[in-house]
C-alpha positions in Angstrom: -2.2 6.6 10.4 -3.0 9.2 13.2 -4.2 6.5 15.8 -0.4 4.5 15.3 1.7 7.7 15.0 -0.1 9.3 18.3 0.6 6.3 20.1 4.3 5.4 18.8 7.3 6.0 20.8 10.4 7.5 19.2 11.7 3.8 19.3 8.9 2.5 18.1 8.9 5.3 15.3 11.8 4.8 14.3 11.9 0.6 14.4 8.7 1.2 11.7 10.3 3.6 9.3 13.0 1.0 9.3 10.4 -0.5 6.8 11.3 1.8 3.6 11.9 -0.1 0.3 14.9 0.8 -1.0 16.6 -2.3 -3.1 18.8 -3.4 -5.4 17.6 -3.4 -8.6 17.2 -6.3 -10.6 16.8 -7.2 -14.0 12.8 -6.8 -16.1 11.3 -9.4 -15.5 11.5 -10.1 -19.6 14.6 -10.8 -18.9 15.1 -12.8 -15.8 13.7 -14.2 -13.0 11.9 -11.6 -10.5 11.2 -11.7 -7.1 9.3 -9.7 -5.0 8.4 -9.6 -0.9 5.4 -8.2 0.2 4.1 -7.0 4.0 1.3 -8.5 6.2 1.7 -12.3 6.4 5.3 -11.6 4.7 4.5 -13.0 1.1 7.3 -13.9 -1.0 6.7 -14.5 -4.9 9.4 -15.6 -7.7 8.1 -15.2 -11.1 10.5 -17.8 -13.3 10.8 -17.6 -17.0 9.3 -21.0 -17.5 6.0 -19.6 -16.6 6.2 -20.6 -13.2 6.0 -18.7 -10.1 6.9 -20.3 -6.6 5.0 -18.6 -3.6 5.0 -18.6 0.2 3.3 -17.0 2.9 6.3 -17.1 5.4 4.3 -16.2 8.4 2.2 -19.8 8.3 4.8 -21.6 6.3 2.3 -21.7 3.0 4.0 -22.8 -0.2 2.6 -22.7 -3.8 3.3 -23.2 -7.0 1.6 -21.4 -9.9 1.6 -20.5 -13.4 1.4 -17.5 -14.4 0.4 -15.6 -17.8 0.2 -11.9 -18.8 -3.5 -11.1 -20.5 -3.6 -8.9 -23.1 -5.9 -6.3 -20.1 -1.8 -6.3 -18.8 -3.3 -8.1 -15.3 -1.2 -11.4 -14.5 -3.0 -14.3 -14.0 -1.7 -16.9 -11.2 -2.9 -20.5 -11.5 -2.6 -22.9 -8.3 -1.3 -26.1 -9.4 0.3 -27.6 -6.3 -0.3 -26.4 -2.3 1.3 -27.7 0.7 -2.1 -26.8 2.4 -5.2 -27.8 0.3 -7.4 -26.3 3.2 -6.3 -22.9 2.6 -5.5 -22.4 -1.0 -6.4 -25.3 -3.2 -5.5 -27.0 -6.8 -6.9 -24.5 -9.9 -7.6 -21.5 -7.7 -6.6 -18.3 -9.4 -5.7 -15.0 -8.7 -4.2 -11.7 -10.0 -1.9 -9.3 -10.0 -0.6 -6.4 -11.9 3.5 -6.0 -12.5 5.4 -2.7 -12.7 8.9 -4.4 -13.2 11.7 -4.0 -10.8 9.8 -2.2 -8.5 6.1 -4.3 -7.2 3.8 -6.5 -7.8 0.4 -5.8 -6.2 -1.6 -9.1 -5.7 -4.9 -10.5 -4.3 -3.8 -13.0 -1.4 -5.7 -16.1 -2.3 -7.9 -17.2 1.0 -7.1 -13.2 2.8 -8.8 -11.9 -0.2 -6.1 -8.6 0.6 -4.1 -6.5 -2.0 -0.5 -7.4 -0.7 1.5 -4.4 -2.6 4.7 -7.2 -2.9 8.1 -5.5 -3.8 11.3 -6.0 -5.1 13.5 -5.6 -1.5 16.9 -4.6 -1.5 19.4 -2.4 0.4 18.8 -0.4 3.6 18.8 3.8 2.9 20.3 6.1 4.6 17.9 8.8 3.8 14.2 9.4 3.2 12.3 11.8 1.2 9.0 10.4 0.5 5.6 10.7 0.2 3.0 8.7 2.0 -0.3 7.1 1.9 -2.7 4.2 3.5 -2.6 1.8 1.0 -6.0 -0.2 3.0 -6.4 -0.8 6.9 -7.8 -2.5 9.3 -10.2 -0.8 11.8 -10.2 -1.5 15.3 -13.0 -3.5 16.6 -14.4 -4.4 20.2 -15.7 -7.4 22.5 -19.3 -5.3 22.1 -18.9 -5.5 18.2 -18.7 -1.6 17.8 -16.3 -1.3 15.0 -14.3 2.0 15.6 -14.6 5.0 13.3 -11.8 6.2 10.6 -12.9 9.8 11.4 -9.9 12.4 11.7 -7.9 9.1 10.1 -4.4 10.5 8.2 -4.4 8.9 5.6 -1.4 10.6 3.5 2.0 12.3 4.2 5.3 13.3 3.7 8.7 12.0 5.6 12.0 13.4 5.7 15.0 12.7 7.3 17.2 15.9 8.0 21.3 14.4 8.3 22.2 17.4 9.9 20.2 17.6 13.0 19.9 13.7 12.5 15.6 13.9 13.0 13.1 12.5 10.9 10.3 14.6 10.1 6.7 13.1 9.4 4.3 16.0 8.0 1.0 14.3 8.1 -2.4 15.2 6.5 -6.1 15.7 7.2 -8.8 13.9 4.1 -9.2 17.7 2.9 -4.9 18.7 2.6 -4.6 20.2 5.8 -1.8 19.9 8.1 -2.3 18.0 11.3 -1.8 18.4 14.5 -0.3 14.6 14.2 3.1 15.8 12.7 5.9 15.8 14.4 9.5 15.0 14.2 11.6 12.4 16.6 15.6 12.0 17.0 17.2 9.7 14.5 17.6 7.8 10.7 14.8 5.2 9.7 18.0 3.1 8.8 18.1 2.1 12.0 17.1 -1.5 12.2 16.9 -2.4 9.0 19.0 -5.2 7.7 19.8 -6.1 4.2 16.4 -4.2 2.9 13.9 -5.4 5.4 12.8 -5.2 8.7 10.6 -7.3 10.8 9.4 -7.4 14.1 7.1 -9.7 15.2 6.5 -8.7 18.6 6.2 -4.9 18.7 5.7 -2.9 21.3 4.5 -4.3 24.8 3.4 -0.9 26.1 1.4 0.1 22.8 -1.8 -1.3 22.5 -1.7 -0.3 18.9 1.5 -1.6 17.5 2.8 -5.5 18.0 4.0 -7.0 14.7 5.9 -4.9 12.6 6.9 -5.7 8.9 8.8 -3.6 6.1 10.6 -3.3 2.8 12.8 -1.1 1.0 13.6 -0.4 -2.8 15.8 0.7 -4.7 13.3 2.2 -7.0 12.0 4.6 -3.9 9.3 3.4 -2.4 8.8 1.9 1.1 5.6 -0.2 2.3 4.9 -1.6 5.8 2.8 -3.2 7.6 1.7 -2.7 11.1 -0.6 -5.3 13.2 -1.9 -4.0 16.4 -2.2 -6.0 19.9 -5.3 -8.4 20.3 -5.0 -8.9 24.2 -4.7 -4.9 24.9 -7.8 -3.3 26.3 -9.0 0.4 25.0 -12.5 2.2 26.0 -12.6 -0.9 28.7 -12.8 -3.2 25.6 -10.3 -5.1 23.3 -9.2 -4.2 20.8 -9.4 -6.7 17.4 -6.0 -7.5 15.5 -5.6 -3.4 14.1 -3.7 -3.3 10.6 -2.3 -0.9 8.5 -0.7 -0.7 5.2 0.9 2.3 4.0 3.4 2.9 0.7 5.6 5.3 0.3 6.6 6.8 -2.7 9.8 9.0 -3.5 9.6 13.0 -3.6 9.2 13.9 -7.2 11.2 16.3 -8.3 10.1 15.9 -11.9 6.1 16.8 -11.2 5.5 20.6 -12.4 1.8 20.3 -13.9 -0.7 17.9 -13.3 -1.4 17.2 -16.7 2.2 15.4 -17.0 0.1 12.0 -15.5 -2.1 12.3 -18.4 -3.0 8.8 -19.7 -4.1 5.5 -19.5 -3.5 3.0 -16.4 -4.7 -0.1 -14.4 -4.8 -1.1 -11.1 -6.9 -1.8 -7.9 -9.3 0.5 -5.9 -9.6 -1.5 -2.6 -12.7 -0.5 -0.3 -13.6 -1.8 3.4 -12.3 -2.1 6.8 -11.3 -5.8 6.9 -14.4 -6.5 9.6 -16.2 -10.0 9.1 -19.2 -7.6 8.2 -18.1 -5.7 5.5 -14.1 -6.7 4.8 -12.5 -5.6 1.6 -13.6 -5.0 -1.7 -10.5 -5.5 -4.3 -11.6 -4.1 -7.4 -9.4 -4.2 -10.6 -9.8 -1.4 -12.6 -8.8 0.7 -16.0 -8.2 4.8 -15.1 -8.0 7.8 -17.7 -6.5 10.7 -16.5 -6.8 14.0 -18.0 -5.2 17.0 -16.1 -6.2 16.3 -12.6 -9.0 14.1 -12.5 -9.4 10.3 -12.9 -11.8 8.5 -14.2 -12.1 4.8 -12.5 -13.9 2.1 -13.9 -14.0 -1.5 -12.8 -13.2 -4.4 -15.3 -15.8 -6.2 -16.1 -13.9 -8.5 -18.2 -10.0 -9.0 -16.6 -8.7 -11.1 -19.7 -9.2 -8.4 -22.2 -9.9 -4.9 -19.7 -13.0 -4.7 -21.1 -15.2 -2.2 -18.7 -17.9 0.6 -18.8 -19.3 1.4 -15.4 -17.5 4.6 -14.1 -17.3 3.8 -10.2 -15.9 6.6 -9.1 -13.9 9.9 -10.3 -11.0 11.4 -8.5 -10.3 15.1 -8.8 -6.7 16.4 -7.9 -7.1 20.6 -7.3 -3.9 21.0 -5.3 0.0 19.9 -4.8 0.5 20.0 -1.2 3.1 23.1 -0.2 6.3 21.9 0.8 6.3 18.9 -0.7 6.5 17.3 -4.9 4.4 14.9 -5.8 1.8 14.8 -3.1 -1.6 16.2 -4.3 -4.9 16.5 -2.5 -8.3 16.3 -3.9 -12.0 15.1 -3.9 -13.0 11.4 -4.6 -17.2 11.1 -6.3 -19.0 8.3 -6.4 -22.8 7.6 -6.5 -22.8 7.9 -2.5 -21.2 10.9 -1.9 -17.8 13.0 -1.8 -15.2 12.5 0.4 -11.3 13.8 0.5 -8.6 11.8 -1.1 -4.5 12.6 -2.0 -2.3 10.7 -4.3 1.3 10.2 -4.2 3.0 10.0 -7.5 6.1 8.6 -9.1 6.9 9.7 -12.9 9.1 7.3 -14.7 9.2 4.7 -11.8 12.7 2.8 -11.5 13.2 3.9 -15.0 10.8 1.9 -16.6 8.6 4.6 -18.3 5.8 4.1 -16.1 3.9 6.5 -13.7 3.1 4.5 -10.4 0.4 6.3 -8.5 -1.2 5.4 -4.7 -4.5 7.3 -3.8 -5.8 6.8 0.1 -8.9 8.5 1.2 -12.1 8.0 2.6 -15.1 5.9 1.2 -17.7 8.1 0.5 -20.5 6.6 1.9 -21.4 8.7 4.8 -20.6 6.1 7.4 -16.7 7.1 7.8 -16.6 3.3 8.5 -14.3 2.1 5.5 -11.5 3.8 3.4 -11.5 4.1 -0.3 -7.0 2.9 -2.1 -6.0 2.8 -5.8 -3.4 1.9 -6.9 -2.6 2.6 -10.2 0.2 1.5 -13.0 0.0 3.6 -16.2 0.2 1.8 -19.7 
């Protein structure tokens, strides 16, 4: 985040806030058919009740059809049975996805092997009050190879947009909870731009080496998720830059959130590690979590038709909600290689459904401040 929002004009800013999610609600999916939009290569997925589920990559005019079946470990499984291009994504390849109904669909993209965090898109806001955090990026890479660094990277947040002085305010924060020096505030509503729930942009900024295509959606249910793809012909250090990308979702201020202990439970999701370099790329990792007053316990699934798992990979420890803001907590992230700073963003009771959504960015702690460590997390 700090290497985009250090670089971005006010336009530019605002042209990427345009890319909340803030939609009309639908029907569950139980009930009727769901679609749901996702940043990146601009995926769009419809879920029908016949078991089907239709789904195209927009950007390179990609066009599936699946089945689709919910496993008892409450992961979907998507089954290729027809492909308009056999090179890419071919006959009986599967994938999965986890559903938190009427708000997103997270998803691993078949040949970009990339949790796309897909939503349900919808009507433009006129206000923000959310919480932010780097859902998985792309680090910059050179001509010499060097692969840049995620130190002093910003990987969580808060936005607000102020009606009376009409200024957006981005409060942005260091791996450890402190404020940076990277916040600001810039003239004008991240409304601007957006049409009927989305905004694209697939040119960018020709004076920003860092920003060139531009993708967003907005929610109903709160949230906001966009994608930002960096130039590949720009020149930085006297070398070029490689293709940048970042993801980030935004989840609403919550309100609701007095004591830590009130995310107690059980969830599932994905902790996704890497840098999306040939060298090391992305690691998409489907996962059960307990939570007990402030600290997670992760542990990947070993089996993904039943949940079954019992190697803990890593435990998250949230010690404090971030002043000035609800529902934005900082912590420590442990694995076997280390400890490294992390904060979650959290939604109670997401679009009504009786469901805690929860997005975690950080860094991987592997000493190498090469690759950052996302969950995100659906709670049962």
């Amino acid at each position: 985040m700090k290497r985009f929002v250090k670089k971005l004009s006010n336009f530019a800013i605002i042209s990427i806030l345009c890319v909340s999610i803030y939609g009309c609600k639908e029907e569950s999916s139980t009930s009727s058919e769901e679609s749901y939009n996702g940043a990146g290569s601009r995926w769009v997925l419809k879920f029908k009740l016949n078991g089907i589920v239709n789904i195209k990559e927009l950007n390179s005019n990609l066009d599936i059809n699946a089945t689709y079946t919910d496993l008892p470990s409450g992961f979907r499984k998507i089954t290729v049975i027809a492909s308009n291009d056999t090179s890419r994504v071919k006959i009986g390849d599967i994938t999965y996805g986890v559903e938190l109904p009427d708000y997103m669909f997270p998803f691993v993209a078949f040949d970009e092997n990339v949790l796309i965090p897909t939503v349900v898109s919808g009507e433009c806001p006129t206000n923000v009050n959310h919480n932010y955090v780097t859902s998985f990026a792309k680090s910059a890479s050179r001509d010499d190879g060097e692969i840049a660094s995620f130190n002093g990277w910003t990987p969580f947040g808060y936005w607000r947009y102020n009606e009376n002085d009409n200024k957006t305010y981005i409060n942005v924060y260091l791996r450890d909870g402190t404020l940076s020096d990277d916040s600001m505030s810039f003239n004008g509503s991240i409304a601007d731009n957006c049409s009927n729930g989305e905004y694209y942009d697939p040119y960018g900024d020709p004076n920003d080496e860092y920003r060139a295509e531009t993708t967003a959606y907005y929610t109903k249910s709160g949230g906001l998720i966009w994608h930002q793809k960096g130039l590949g012909n720009q020149v930085s250090n006297s070398h070029e830059i490689n293709n940048r990308i970042e993801n980030d979702f935004m989840l609403p201020y919550e309100p609701n959130l007095n004591q830590i202990n009130q995310i107690n439970g059980h969830y599932i999701g994905y902790a996704v590690i890497g840098n999306g370099q040939p060298t090391i790329g992305y690691k998409n990792i489907p996962i059960n979590v307990d939570i007990e007053d402030g600290v997670l316990t992760l542990k990947e699934i070993k089996d993904i038709n039943t949940g079954a798992s019992n190697t803990t990979i890593a435990t998250i420890k949230l010690y404090n909600e971030i002043s000035g803001t609800k529902g934005l907590w900082s912590g420590d992230i442990q694995t076997d290689e280390g400890t490294e700073g992390i904060g979650c963003a959290i939604d109670l009771d997401a679009s009504g459904s009786g469901k805690n959504a929860i997005i975690c960015g950080g860094m991987n702690p592997d000493g190498t401040l090469k690759q950052l460590y996302s969950v995100i997390l659906i709670s049962e």
